[in-house]
VMD Tcl script that draws the C-alpha trace (Angstrom):
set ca {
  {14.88 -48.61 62.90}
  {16.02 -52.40 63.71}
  {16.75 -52.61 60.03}
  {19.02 -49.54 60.07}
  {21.15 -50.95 63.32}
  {21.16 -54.69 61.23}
  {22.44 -52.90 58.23}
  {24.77 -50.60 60.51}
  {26.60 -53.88 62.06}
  {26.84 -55.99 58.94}
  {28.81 -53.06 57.17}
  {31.12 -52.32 60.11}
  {32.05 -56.14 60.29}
  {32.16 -56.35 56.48}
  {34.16 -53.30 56.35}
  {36.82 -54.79 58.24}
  {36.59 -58.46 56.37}
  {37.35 -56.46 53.31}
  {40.68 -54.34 54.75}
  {42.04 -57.36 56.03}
  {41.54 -59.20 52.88}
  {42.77 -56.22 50.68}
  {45.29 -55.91 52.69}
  {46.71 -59.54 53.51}
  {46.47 -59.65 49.27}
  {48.55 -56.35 49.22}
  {51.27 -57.19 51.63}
  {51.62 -60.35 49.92}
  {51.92 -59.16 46.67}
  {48.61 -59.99 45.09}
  {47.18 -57.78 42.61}
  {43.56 -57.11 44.75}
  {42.63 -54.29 42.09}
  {42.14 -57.10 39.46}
  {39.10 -58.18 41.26}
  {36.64 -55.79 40.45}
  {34.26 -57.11 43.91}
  {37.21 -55.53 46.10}
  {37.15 -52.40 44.48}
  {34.05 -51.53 44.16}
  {32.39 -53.60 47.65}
  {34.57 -51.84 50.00}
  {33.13 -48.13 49.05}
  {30.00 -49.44 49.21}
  {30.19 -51.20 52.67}
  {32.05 -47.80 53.85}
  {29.12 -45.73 52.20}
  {26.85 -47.81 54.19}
  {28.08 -47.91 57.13}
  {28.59 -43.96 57.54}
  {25.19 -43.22 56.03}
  {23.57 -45.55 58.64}
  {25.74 -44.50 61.29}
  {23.94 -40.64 60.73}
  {20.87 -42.11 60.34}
  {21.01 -43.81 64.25}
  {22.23 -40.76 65.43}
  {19.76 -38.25 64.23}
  {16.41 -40.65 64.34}
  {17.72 -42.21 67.81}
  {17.93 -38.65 69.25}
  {21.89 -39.28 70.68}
  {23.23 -36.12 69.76}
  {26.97 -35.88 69.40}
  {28.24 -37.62 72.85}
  {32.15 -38.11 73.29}
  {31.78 -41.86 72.13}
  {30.20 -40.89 68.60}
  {32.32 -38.09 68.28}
  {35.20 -40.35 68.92}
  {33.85 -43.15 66.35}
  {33.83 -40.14 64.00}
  {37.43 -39.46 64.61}
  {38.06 -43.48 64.05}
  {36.66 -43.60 60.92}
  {38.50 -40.37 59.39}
  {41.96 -41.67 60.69}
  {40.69 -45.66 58.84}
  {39.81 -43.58 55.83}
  {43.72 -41.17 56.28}
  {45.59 -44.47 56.89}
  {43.69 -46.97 54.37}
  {44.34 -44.63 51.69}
  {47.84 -43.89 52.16}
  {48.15 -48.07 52.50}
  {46.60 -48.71 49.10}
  {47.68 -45.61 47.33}
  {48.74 -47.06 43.62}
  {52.03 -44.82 43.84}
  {53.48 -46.95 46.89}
  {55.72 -49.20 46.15}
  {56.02 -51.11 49.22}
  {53.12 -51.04 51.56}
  {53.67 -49.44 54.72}
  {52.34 -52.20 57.34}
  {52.02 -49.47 60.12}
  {49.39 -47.98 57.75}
  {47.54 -50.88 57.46}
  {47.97 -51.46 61.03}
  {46.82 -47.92 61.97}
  {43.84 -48.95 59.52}
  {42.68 -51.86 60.91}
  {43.16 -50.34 65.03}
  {41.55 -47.28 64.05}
  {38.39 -49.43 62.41}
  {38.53 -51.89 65.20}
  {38.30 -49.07 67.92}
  {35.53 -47.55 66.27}
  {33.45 -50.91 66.29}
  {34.07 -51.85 70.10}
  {33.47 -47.98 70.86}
  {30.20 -49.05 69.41}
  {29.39 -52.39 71.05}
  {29.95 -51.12 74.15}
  {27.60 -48.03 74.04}
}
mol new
graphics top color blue
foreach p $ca { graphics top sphere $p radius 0.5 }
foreach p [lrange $ca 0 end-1] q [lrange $ca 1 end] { graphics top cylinder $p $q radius 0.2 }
display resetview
């Protein structure tokens, strides 16, 4: 189960490496999508990291306390808000997106490290 938490921790932090680089590339005009490693790494880290995330919750026995319920929330409003950021039909990012995005990820890991 150590494994799972390892794999759980290096996704969540590697998830967040890759918004903020997406993102810093985006609002600085950088075409991201041209490097195929940031679009494909990100779904994979985010596929991860929710697939591990169930995994600790049903093998560790926590059930559905307010804290995971509320990293739950966390991630669907990263997902809402990351989306709308990188959508190819904007033309100019919206940074409160990507700052909702990166709060909303950020909240979820510290709701984490401290439980």
């Amino acid at each position: 189960m150590g494994s799972v938490v390892y794999l759980h921790i290096i996704c969540a932090f590697l998830s967040l490496i890759l918004l903020v680089v997406r993102g810093g590339m985006q609002l600085n005009g950088h075409d991201w999508r041209a490097v195929k490693l940031l679009k494909i790494l990100p779904h994979l880290t985010d596929t991860l990291l929710i697939l591990s995330g169930l995994i600790l919750v049903f093998c560790l026995g926590y059930g559905f306390p307010w804290w995971v319920l509320l990293k739950f929330v966390l991630l669907g409003i990263y997902v809402v808000f990351s989306t709308k950021f990188f959508s190819k039909t904007v033309v100019t990012p919206n940074k409160m997106h990507f700052g909702s995005a990166v709060a909303s990820l950020s909240g979820a890991i510290l709701l984490g490290y401290l439980h």
